[in-house]
C-alpha positions, 0 to 999 in steps of 0.5 A: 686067237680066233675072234668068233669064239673066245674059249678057244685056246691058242692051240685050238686055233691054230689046229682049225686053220690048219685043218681047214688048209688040210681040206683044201688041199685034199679037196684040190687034189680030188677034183683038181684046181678050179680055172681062174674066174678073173686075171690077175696081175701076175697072169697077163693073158694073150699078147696082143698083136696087130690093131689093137697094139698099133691103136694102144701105141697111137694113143700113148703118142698122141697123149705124150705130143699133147703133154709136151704141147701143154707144157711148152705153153705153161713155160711161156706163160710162166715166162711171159709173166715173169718177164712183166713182173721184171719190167713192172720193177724196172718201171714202177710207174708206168702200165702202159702199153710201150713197156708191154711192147718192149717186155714182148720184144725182149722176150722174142729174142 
C-alpha cells in the first residue's frame, strides 16, 4: 500500500505505479533515453592503455613488495619473541644478556 495517502486501496496503488512506469516509458520513447550522467559499475568506460596502465601496474607492485616487506618482519618479531618466551622457560632465573645471546644465536640458524 502507498504510505502518502492512506484511502487508497491496494488496486489504486498498484494502477498508480503502473501508470507512472507507463509515462515513462512513453515519455523515453518520444524524446529517446537520456545520456548517463555518471558511470556505473556495469559501464567501465574506455580501456585504459599506455601510462596510466604501467602507473597502476607500478603502484600495485610496489604495494605488494611493501606487503610482503611488512610481513616478513611481523614473522621474525613474532619469532624472535617466541624464542625468548622459550628460553625465558628453560632458564627461569636468569635475564641476562648470555641467554639473550644464545636465543640470538639459535634463532640465526
Amino acid at each position: 500500500m502507498d504510505t502518502a495517502d492512506p484511502k487508497l486501496s491496494s488496486e489504486k496503488v498498484k494502477k498508480r505505479n503502473l501508470d507512472r512506469v507507463r509515462h515513462l516509458m512513453q515519455e523515453a520513447e518520444r524524446n529517446g533515453l537520456p545520456g548517463r550522467t555518471e558511470p556505473t559499475s556495469r559501464y567501465r568506460g574506455p580501456k585504459q592503455t599506455g601510462e596510466s596502465v604501467v602507473a597502476k601496474k607500478k603502484r600495485k607492485n610496489a604495494n605488494r613488495r611493501k606487503n610482503v616487506d611488512q610481513r616478513k618482519n611481523r614473522l621474525e618479531c613474532i619469532a624472535r619473541l617466541c624464542v625468548w618466551y622459550i628460553m625465558s622457560l628453560d632458564f627461569p632465573g636468569s635475564w641476562n644478556s648470555e641467554a639473550d645471546e644464545e636465543a640470538e644465536r639459535k634463532f640465526k640458524e
